[in-house]
N, C-alpha and C positions, 0 to 999 in steps of 0.2 A: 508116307514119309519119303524123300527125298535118299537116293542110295549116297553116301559118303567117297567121293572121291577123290580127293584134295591131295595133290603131289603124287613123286613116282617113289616104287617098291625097290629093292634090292634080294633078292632068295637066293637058297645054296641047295642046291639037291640034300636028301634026307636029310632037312635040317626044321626045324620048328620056329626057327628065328627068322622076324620077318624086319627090316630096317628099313625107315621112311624118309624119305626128303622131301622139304615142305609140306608134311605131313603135321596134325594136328588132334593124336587120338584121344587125348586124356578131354575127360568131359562127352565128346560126340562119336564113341565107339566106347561100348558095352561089351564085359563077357557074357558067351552063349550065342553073340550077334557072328554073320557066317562073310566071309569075304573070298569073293574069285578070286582065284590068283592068275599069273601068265599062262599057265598050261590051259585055262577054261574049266578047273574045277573049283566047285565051292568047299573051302574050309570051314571049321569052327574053330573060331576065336577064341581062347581057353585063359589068355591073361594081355591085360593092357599097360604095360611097363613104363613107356613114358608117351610124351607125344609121338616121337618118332620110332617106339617099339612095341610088338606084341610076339607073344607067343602062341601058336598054332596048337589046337586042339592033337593034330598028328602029322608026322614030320610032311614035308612037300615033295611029292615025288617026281615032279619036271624037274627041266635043265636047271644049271646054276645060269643068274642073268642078273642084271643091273637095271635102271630106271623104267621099269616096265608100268607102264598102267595097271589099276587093279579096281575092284567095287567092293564096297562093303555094305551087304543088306542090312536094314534094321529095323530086324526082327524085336529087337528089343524096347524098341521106342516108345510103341504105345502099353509096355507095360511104363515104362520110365513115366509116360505123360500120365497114364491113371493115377501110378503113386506121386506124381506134385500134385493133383486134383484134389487126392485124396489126403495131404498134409495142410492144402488149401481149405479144406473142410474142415479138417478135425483144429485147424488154431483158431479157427471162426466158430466152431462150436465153443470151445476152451473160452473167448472171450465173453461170450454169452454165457456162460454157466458162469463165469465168474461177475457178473454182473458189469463188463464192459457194452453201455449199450449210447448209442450216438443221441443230438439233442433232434427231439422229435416237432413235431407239431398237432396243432387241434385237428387237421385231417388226420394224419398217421401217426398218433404217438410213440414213443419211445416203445413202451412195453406193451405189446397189441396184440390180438389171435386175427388168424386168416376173415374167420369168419366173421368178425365185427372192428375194420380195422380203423374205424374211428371211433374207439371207446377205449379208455383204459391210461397208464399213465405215463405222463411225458416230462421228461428233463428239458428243463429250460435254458441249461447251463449258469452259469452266476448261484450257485448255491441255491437255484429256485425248483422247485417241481409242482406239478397241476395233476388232479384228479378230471382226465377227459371223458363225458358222456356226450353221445349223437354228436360228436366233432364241436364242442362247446366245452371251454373250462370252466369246470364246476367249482373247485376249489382248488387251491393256490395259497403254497408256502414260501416265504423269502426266507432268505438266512439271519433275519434277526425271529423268527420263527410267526410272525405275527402274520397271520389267513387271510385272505380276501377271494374273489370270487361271485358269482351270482349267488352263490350259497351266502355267502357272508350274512345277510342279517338274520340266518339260523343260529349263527354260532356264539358263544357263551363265552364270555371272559372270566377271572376271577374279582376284575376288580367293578363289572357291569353285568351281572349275572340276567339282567333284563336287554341285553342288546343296544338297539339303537330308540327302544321304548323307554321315556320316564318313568323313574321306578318309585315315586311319590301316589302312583292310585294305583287301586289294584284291578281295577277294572281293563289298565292297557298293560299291567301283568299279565293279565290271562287272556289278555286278547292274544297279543303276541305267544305265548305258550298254545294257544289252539295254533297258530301261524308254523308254530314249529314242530309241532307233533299233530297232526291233520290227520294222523291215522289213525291216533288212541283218543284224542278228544271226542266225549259223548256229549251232544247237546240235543237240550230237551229229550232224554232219557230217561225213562225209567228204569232206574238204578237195580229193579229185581233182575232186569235180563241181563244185565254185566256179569258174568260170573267165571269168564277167562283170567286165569292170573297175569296179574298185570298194576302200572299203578296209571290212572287213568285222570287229565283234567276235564272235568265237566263242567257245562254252561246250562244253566237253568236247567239243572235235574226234576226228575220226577219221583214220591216219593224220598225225599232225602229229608235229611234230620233237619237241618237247620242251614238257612243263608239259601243264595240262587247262584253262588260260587265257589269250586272248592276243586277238594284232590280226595278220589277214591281209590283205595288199595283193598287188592282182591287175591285170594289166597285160595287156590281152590287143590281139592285133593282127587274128587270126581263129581261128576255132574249133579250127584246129591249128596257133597257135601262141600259147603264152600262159607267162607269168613270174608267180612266187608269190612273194613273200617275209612270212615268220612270225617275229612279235614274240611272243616270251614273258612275259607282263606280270611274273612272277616275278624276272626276269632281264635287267631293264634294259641290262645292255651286249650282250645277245647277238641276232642276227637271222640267220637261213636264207632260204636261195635253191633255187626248182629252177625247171626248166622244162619246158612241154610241147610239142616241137615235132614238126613235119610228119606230124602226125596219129597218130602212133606211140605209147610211152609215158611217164608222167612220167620227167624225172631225178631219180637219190638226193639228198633235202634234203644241202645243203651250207653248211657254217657258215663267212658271209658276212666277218662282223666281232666282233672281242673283244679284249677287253685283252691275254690270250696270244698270238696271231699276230700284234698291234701290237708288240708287244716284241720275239718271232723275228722280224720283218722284218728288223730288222737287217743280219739278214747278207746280205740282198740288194739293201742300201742303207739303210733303212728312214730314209729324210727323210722328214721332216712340215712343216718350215716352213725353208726359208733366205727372204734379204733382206739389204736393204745400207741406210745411212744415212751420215747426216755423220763419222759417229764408228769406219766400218767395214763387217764384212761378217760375216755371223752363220751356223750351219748348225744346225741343230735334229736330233736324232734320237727315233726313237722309245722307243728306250729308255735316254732322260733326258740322251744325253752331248750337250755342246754346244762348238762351234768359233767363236772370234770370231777376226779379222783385222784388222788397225788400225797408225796409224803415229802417232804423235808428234814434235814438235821441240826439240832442247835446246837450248838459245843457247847464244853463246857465252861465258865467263868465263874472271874473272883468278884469280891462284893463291889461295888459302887463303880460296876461295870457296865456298858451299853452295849447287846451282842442280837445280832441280826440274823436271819438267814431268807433266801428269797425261794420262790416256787416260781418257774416259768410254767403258765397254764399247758397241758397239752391240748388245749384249743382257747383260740383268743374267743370273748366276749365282745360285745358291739359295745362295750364300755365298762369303766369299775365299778359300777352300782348292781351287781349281782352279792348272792348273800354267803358266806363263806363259816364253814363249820368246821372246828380244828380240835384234837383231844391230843393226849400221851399215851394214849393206852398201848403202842407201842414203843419199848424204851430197852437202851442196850448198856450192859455194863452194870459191875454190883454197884447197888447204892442208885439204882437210875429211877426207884419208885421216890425215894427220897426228894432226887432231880428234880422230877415231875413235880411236887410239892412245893418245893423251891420257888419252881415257875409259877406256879397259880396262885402261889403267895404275892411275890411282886408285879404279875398281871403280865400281858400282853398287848401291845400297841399291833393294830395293824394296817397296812399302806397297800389299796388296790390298784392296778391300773388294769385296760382289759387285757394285756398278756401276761404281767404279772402280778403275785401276790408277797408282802414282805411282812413278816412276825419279827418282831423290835421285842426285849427284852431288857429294862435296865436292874440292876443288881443293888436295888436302894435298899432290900430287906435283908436277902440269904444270897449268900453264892451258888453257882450251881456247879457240882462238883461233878457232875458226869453227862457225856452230850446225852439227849433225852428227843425222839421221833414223833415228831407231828405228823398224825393222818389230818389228809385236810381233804374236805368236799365242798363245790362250790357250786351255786345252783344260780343259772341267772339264763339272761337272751341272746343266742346269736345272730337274732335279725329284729 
């Protein structure tokens, strides 16, 4: 560095105060930095007051004098220049940690390592970014979010879940599905040695249940024991089950689930859905028959009266020709067995539709003098 000597000094014997003409210290004269004075010895610089003043480390012990030349070493500088280096570095680290990073390219993109620095990911600016492998964009988002890329005819829509394949056979389903998973797809396989958890498309298996197209799902716990189950893509409702356990051999594929043995259930129950609501208590079967339970209130009326009350089902019927069974045998208030009476005297009219039911009562015989509790069960099809 260059010593500082720009204009002439002014000193006073025993004084510390040094005064400058055309001098220029503030900025390029540091305290600790040392400066000769007229007599030829080096001071230290102990405060820099303005451009034209500083104060001496200890007073000056030459003559008193006027415009005298002087030098000032700078000792100080190259700490001065490491710490801009080092402010230079730490706001260029700051802006990388804060994810300030410039728009890259497919040689060098944006976010890169030394060691492979054409791979990884680059800003394109305009709201666009690319995933880069071997200096080629793989994949590529715009800001209406929608992908492209060489990748692109891997990638899966919600509303084209088969790509850029016709999704009318299922033949260029699973071709494209082997196109896209090249690592999991087994073709011509025999399906015993799959036994990685995994769910796998397979093409013309070996040993498999049924069809020469499907999806196997593999469930394994350790090498001898493991669970398969096989979808037939032909054959939407149908799926098989074996298993491989304690090291021994598979079990006979066994047909898991299907519309046939949903219906034979039946007879060993075959519920699919009960539940209860405001309106009752419902039972669902598998094969279509449906049970509702429910109560209503009549009020009570005078003679040559018409009085109604309705039941909304807590499960509709696929229509009102289901069979419906109603008593009194629950009844509130004195005199309500009388009621009941009353009622089955002048009969009941009743009006189905499949969500509701309506008991009609006209008063051509006896009045009924206190409201009286229909239990009603109705027995009919939900499908």
């Amino acid at each position: 560095m260059a010593w500082y000597k720009v204009g002439t000094i002014s000193v006073t014997n025993n004084s510390t105060t040094v005064e400058g003409v055309g001098t220029a210290w503030v900025g390029a004269v540091l305290r600790g930095e040392g400066v000769v004075m007229p007599n030829g010895v080096l001071y230290e610089i102990d405060l820099v007051n303005s451009g034209t003043s500083i104060t001496l480390a200890r007073p000056y012990t030459g003559p008193t004098t006027s415009g005298q030349s002087y030098s000032i070493c700078p000792i100080q500088d190259y700490i001065k220049l490491l710490a801009s280096q080092a402010a230079e570095l730490v706001n260029a680290v700051n802006d990388t940690v804060a994810g300030v990073f410039g728009v890259g390219s497919v040689g060098l993109p944006s976010i890169r390592t030394a060691a492979d620095p054409n791979t990884g990911l680059n800003l394109l600016g305009g709201d666009e970014l690319s995933l880069v492998t071997g200096g080629v964009d793989r994949f590529k988002i715009g800001p209406t979010g929608t992908p492209s890329g060489t990748t692109s005819d891997y990638l899966r829509s919600r509303t084209n879940h088969t790509g850029t394949q016709p999704v009318s056979t299922i033949a260029n389903f699973t071709a494209e599905v082997r196109n896209a998973f090249p690592e999991l797809t087994r073709v011509d396989t025999d399906l015993k040695t799959v036994k990685l958890t995994g769910f796998y498309p397979v093409w013309m298996p070996v040993d498999s249940p049924s069809g020469t197209i499907g999806f196997l799902e593999v469930f394994t716990y350790s090498a001898d024991w493991v669970v398969q189950r096989y979808y037939d893509i032909a054959q939407p409702t149908l799926s098989w089950r074996r298993n491989f356990y304690n090291g021994d051999t598979w079990s006979p594929w066994i047909l898991e689930s299907n519309q046939i043995n949903a219906t034979r259930s039946i007879a060993s129950g075959g519920i699919i859905e009960s539940g209860s609501n405001a309106n009752g208590t419902y039972t669902k079967f598998a094969d279509g028959t449906l049970i509702c339970n429910g109560s209503i209130i009549l009020p009570a009326t005078e003679l040559y009266a018409l009085v109604n009350a309705v039941w909304v089902l807590p499960k509709a019927f696929v229509d009102g020709t289901y069979a419906l069974q109603h008593s009194t045998s629950n009844v509130i208030g004195a005199g309500s067995i009388a009621s009941s009476g009353d009622i089955v005297a002048n009969g009941v009219i009743v009006y189905k539709t499949a969500g509701t039911c309506q008991l009609n009562v006209y008063t051509y015989k006896f009045a009924i003098p206190d409201q009286v509790v229909f239990s009603l069960t109705a027995i009919g099809r939900w499908k």
